[in-house]
Every structure is written in structure tokens, then in C-alpha cells.
N, C-alpha and C positions, 0 to 999 in steps of 0.2 A: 874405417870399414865397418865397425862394430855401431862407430854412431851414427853411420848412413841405415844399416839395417836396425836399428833401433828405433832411428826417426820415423823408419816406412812401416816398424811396424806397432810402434805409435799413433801414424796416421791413419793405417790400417784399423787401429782400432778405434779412434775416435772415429773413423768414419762411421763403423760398425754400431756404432756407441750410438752416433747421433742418428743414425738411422733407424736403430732400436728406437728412441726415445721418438724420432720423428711417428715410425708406426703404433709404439704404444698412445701416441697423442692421439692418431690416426683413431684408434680402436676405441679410445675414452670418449671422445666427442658423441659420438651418437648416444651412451648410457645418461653421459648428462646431459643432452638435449631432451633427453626422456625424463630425469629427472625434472627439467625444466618445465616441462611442459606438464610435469603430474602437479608439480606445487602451481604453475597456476590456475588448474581445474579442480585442484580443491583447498587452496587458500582463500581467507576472505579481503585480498583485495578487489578493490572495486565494487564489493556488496553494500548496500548501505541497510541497516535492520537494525533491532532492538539494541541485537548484541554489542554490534561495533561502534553504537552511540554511545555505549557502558563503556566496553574496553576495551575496543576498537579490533586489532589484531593479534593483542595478547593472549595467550592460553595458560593453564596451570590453575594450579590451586585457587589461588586469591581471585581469579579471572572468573572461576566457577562460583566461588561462595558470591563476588557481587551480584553474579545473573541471578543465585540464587534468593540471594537475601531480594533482590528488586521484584523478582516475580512472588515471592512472600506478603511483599508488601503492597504488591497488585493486589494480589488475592483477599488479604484486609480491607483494601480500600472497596472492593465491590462487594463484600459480605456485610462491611457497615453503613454504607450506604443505600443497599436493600433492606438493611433493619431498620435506617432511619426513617426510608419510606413508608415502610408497613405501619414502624409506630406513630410517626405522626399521620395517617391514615386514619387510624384509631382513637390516637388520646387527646382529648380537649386539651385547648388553653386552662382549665380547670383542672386538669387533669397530671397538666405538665407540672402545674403551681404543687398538688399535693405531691407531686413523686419528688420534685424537688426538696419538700419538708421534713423526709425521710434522711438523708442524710444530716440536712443540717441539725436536725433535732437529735437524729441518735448518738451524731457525734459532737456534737454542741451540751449537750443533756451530759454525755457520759465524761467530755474532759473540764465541764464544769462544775458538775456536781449538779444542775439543775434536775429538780423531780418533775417540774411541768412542762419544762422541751423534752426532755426524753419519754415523757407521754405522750406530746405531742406528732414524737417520730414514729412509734409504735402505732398512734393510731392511723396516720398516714399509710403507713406498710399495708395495717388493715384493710382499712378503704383501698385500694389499690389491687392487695390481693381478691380482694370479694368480687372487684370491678374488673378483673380479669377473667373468673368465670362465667359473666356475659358474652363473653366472646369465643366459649367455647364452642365447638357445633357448626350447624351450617343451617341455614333457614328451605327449608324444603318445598317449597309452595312453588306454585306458577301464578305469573302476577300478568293481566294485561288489562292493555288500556284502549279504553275505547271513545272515541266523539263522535255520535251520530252525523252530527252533520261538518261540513266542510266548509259553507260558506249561510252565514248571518247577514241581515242587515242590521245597522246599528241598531242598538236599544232594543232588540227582539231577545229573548230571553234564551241561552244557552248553556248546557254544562256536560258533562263527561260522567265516563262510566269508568270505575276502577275493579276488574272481577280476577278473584282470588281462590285459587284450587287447590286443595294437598291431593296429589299423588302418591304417597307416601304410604306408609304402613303405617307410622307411628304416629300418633296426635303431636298437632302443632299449636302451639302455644299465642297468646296473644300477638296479631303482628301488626305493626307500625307502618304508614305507606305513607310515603314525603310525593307530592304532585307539583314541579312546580309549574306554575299558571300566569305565562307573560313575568311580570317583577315581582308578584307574589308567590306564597307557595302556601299549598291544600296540605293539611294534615290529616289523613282516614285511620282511625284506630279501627282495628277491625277483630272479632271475639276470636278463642281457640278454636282450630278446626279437624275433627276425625278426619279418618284419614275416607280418601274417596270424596268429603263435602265441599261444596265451596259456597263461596259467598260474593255478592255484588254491591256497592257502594256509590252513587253518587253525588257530584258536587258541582257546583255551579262553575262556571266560565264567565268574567264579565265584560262584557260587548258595550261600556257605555259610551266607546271614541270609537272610528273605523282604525282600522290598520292589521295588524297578521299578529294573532294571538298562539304564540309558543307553548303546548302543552306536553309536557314531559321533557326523560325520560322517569318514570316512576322506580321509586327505590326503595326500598325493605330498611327499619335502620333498627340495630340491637343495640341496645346499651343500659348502663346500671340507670337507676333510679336518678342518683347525688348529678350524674353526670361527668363521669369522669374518663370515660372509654363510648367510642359511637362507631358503628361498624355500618357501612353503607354499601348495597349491595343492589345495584342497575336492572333492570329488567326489560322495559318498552321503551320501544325506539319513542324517537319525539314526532308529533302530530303537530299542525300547521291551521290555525283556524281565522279565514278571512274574515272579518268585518265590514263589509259593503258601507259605502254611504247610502243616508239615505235618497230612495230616487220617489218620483211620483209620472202615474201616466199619465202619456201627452196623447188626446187622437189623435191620427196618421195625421187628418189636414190639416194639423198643426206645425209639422216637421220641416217641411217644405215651403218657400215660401217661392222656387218654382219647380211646379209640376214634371213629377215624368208621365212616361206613356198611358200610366194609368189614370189621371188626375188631368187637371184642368190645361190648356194649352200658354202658350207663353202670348205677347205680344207680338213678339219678331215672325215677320211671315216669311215665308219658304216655298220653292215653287216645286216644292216634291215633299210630301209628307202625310198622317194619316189623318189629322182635321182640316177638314173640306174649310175654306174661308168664305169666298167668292170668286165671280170670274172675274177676266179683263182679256183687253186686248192682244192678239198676239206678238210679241218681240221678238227681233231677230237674237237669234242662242238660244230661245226655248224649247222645249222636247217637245218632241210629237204628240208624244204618246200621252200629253196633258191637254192636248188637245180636245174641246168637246163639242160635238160633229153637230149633235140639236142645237143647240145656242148657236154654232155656228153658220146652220142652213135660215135661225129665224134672223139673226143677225145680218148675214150679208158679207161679217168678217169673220176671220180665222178667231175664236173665242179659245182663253187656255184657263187652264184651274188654277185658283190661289191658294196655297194650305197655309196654315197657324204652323206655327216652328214648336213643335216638342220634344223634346231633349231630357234625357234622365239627368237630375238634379246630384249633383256631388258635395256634399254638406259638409265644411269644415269645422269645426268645436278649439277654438285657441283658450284655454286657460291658462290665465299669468299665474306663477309661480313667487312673485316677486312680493319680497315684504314688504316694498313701498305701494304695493296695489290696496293694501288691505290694511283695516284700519284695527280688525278683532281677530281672535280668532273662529268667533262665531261668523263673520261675513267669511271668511275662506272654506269654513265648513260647508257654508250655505251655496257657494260656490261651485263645489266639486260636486254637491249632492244635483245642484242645475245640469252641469257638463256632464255629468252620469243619465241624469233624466234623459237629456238631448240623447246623448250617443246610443243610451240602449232604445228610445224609441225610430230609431235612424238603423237601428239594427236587426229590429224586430219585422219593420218595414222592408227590408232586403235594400236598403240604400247604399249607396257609394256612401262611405264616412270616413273620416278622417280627423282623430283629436289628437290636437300637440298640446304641450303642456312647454311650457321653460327649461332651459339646460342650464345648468350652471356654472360658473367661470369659476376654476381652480385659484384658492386663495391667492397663490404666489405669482399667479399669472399677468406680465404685461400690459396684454390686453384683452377686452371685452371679448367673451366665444359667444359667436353668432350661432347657434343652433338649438334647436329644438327637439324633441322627445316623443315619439308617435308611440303611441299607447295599441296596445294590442285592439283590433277590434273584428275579431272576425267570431265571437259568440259574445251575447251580455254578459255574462261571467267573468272572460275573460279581461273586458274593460272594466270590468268593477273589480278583476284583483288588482289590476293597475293602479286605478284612481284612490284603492285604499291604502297605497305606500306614501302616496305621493304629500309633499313637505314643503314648506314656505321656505325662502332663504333668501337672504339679502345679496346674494351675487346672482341670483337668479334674474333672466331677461326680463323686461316688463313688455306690457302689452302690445306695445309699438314694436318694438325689434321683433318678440314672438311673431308678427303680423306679417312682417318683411319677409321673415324668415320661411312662413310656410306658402308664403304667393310665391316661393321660390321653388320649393322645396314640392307641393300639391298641385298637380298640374290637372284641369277643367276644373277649377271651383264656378260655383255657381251661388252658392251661400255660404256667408261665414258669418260665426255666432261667437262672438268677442265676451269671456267671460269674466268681468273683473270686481274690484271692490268699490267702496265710497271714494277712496281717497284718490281715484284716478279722476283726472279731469276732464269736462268736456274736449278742450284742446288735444289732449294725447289721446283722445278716441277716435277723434276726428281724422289724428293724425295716421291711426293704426286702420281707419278706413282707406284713406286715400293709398295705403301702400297695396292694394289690390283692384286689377283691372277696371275698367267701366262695362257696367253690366252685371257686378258683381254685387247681390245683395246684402250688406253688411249689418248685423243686426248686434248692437254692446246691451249684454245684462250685468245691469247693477247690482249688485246684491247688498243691501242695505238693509238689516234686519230693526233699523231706526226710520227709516223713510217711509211715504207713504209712497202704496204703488203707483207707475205712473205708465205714460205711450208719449213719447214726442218722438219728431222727427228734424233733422239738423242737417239740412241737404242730403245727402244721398244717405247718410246715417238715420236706423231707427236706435231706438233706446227705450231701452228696458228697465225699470227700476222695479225693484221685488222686495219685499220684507220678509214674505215666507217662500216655502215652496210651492206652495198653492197658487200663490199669486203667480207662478209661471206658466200654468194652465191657460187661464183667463188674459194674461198679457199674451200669449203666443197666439191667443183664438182669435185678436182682436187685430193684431197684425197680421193675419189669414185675410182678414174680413177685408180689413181696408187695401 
């Protein structure tokens, strides 16, 4: 009896027991889903950053001092690295050599007993210290740089303006102006300046090749006497100074060798146009309104008008580019300064023009790149800053492919004027004519600054041989004529 009511109330209370236990489980879950869920919106898993590449998810003491000591040693590494810059900024390769003679002499001198290195170290220090008050300061002046002109033809005489102002209250002391000029560089010493004066300097530019002459930027430079500290200090943007080749003028009825509307008629007749030819008979498809009524009341038959075909001329200019065209560098000179003459008197005239020059095939390349380079030509200028970059190269197309390339590429030619060297030969001129239309007048200038000038013609090819420039005058007046 006693162990029945003992076991129920046994059961009784384990039930009680585990239902406590069930509800207090009950009550804890949600605290620690909260806990859970705080530690992982602000634990660092899953961050990846400076810290956790140090010490990942560690905290404490030793976890701190690494961050610390690592951002310490950031901190060093980009404070001596900006000193590095500034000092070698500053101090010559001369300059490096005495600072370096400074230790070893003082301590070379002091733990050997020598009296001439430890001289040697002191005076080092000297120079060094002396050569450091150069660099006090700030140089105060306004520096600009001036080139009157923009664009030169070769070997015409050119130079630059350097002017120099203290704004300043205080007088400025002698200043040094570094100009560099293409691969060379201008040095302007210029006198001390009150304050409010300035001063102006010029120096030449030399234009004795075509191409783009680099002027500036000009820079102020402080330093000791010996050389051992030089402090450089930028002022004028840089300035850009063409070199034109040289050109020479061609009159208009040289340019053309057929006529536009202004100038002389073609051969090819047209039964609608504005030079009258002759009459003839009427044909059935011809217009009425060519009809001409006198001739045809004396006549008996229907009489119509013949016109001359005039057509505005579209003038091509092909210069190879090719080191095998040319034999000097004087024929290639002689060359662009021909293909310049052409194109600016072709531009001056308001003509349709058109000059390619060679493309070049990339060293590594397969195969041969068929293309070509059309040069700006819509003012003289502008083809003459083109023609004054322009470079030989032995991957460069030659005159034949050039040839192909722009009867493709140029659509109505009417003339083209093939520009090359000695060393091209009749065969490949021949060849660079035949790669454009019938009807198309192909005219190859030689430029041969050995040869006598010449005029042949080699079937539908004329040829031009030139020594100078001059002689393209007088050779183009004469292919006018004939």
C-alpha cells in the first residue's frame, strides 16, 4: 500500500520534474537563439580585412598588441618612404657619395685612430650641412613660357620666349631656368629680381629636320654651388612646335593633269555638259531638249549638241613609306617635301585630294596588313603636321601594295601621283600603275637627289625624275603641256 502510494507519488513527481525541466527548456530556447543570433552580428566570422588576416578571430591582449605593432610598422614604412622620395628628389648622385663619407670617415677615423678620415668625415658633414641651406625657402617668381609660332618650315629660323616675374615683396635672388628643347635642354641664368620687376629671355629652337619639336615644361632649379643637393621646381605646361617639310609652289595648271569645271575640258565627249563640242546627227535616246532647231531647219535632219565631258579631277598622292623605296635619307626627305608640295597646292585649289602614305605590319604579325594611312587634308596645315611625323620602316607597304590599296580604298580617282625613291624600279611602278582603273592618269616621282632631271613615259605611265625641289615645278609644267 505504502509502495503503491509512493511509486504514484514518485511518478507524480517525476512527471512534475520533467515537465518543469520540459518548460524551463521551453523558456531558455528563445534567450539563446538571441544569444545566437547577437554573436553572429557581431562576431568576425565570415569578415575577411586586415585584422582576421593577423589573427583571424582571436581577441585579447597579444591579438591587440599584433594589430598594433603591424599598423606601427605601416606607419614607418610610409613615413620612410616619403623621406626617401623627397631626398632622392634633392640629392645628387654626388651628393649621395659625400653623405655617405660622413659615417664612414667619422667612424672609420674615430675607431682607428686615423686624423685624415676623420677629417675627411667632418668635412663631409660640412658640405652637406652648407648644401642643405640651399634648400631652404621657396623660390617666388612666376615663370612662363612662350613660342610665338606654332608651326615652322624646316630650316626657317625659330625660338622661344622664357619671361620671368617676382610678385613678391621681397627681392629674388639669381634664378636658374632649365628648358628642355626636343633631346636637348636650354639653360637661362637669369639676374636678381625686385620685387614687382620681371624679365624676358630668349633661345633658340632648332628646326634643322621636320617633325614635332617638344618645348618644355620649364623649371626653376636651387642648388649648392659643389652640387650636391638640386631642388626642381615645374612651372609651364609643355608647348608642341611642328616642323613642316619643305614645300615649293606649283601653279594651279600644274596640279591637275584633268581638268575640272574651271580649266580645260577632257577628251571623253558627253551628250549633256557645259563645253559646247559639235553637232551631229540625231539618235534614237537622245534628249530633246539637245536638240538644235537652226541647224536643224538648214540641215533637213533632226541636228543635236555634242559637249566635251568635264568632270572635277580627284587627285591621289600614294607615298611609300617603305625602307626599300629609298635609298638616303635625303631622297625620303625630298619626297614628303614633293607629296606636301602636291597636296597643299591640291588644297589650296579647293580640289578633291586624297594622300596615303604606308601602314605598317606589326613585328609579330603572320601576315602582311594591307592598309594604308590617309593623312588629314582638309587645310595645308593640317597635312603638313601629318607629313611631319611621318617615318620610314622596313615593315612598311611599298609602292605597289600602297597602290592597290588606295584604288580600293579612293573611289573616283582621276589622278594619282606615285611618290617614291631611286631604288624602286621601273617594273614595280609599272606594276603600281596597272593596279588602278583605265582612264586613270598615273604619274611616279622619282626623287633622286643624284640623278639628272628627266620626263619619259612607259605606256600609260608618266615618270618623273627630280634631283631637287625645283625640278618638280618645271617637270609638272611640262606634263601639263604635253
Amino acid at each position: 500500500m505504502n509502495a503503491s502510494r509512493t511509486g504514484r507519488r514518485g511518478a507524480d513527481d517525476g512527471g512534475v520534474t520533467g515537465a518543469g525541466r520540459g518548460r524551463a527548456a521551453t523558456k531558455a530556447s528563445p534567450r539563446s537563439e538571441t544569444r545566437a543570433d547577437s554573436s553572429s552580428l557581431t562576431g568576425t566570422q565570415g569578415l575577411t580585412n586586415a585584422r582576421t588576416r593577423l589573427v583571424g578571430q582571436r581577441t585579447g591582449p597579444v591579438a591587440d598588441a599584433i594589430v598594433v605593432a603591424v599598423k606601427v610598422l605601416r606607419a614607418v614604412r610610409r613615413g620612410s618612404t616619403a623621406l626617401w622620395r623627397g631626398a632622392s628628389s634633392v640629392v645628387t648622385p654626388l651628393g649621395w657619395t659625400v653623405l655617405l663619407l660622413v659615417p664612414i670617415g667619422l667612424a672609420g677615423g674615430r675607431l682607428l685612430g686615423w686624423v685624415e678620415l676623420l677629417t675627411i668625415g667632418l668635412a663631409a658633414l660640412v658640405m652637406i650641412a652648407l648644401a642643405a641651406l640651399f634648400l631652404i625657402g621657396r623660390t617666388a617668381v612666376d615663370i612662363d613660357l612662350v613660342v610665338p609660332h606654332e608651326r615652322v618650315s624646316v630650316g626657317e629660323p625659330a625660338s622661344g620666349e622664357v619671361r620671368v616675374a617676382n610678385p613678391s615683396r621681397r627681392r629674388v635672388l639669381g634664378v636658374t631656368v632649365e628648358i628642355p628643347v626636343g633631346d636637348a635642354l636650354v639653360e637661362v641664368g637669369l639676374p636678381g629680381l625686385r620685387s614687382g620687376d620681371a624679365v624676358a629671355e630668349s633661345f633658340p629652337v632648332p628646326t634643322g629636320r621636320r617633325g614635332v619639336v617638344r618645348i618644355g615644361p620649364a623649371r626653376t632649379v636651387r642648388g649648392d654651388a659643389v652640387g650636391l643637393v638640386r631642388r626642381e621646381l615645374e612651372w609651364a605646361t609643355v608647348t608642341e612646335l611642328f616642323v613642316h617639310p619643305a614645300t615649293i609652289g606649283i601653279p594651279s595648271t600644274s596640279t591637275g593633269l584633268i581638268r575640272d569645271l574651271e580649266g580645260s575640258p577632257t577628251r571623253d565627249l558627253a551628250p549633256d555638259d557645259l563645253s559646247f563640242h559639235a553637232l551631229r546627227e540625231y539618235q534614237p535616246g537622245d534628249e530633246r531638249r539637245n536638240i538644235h532647231w537652226k541647224s536643224t531647219a538648214k540641215a533637213g535632219a533632226y541636228m543635236v549638241r555634242q559637249f566635251d565631258a568635264s568632270r572635277r579631277s580627284h587627285l591621289v598622292i600614294a607615298l611609300s613609306l617603305a625602307t626599300s623605296d629609298f635609298a638616303t635619307d635625303e631622297e625620303f626627305e625630298l619626297a614628303v617635301s614633293a607629296a606636301g608640295s602636291l597636296g597643299a597646292r591640291a588644297i589650296r585649289d579647293a580640289r578633291e585630294v586624297s594622300v596615303v602614305v604606308s601602314e605598317r605590319t606589326p613585328d609579330f604579325a603572320k601576315r602582311k596588313t594591307l592598309a594604308v594611312r590617309a593623312l588629314s587634308t582638309i587645310t595645308r596645315n593640317r597635312l603638313l603636321d601629318d607629313l611631319a611625323v611621318v617615318e620610314r620602316a622596313e615593315s612598311a607597304l611599298v609602292i605597289t601594295d600602297v597602290a592597290r590599296v588606295a584604288r580600293d580604298r579612293v573611289a573616283g580617282i582621276s589622278v594619282a601621283f606615285l611618290v617614291v625613291g631611286s631604288t624602286t624600279s621601273l617594273a614595280e611602278m609599272r606594276g603600281a600603275a596597272l593596279q588602278f582603273p583605265l582612264g586613270v592618269e598615273v604619274v611616279a616621282i622619282v626623287c633622286d637627289p643624284e640623278a639628272v632631271p628627266g620626263l619619259r613615259r612607259v605606256a600609260d605611265l608618266t615618270v618623273l625624275t627630280i634631283g631637287y625641289l625645283d625640278d618638280l615645278q618645271k617637270s609638272l609644267s611640262r606634263v601639263a603641256a604635253s
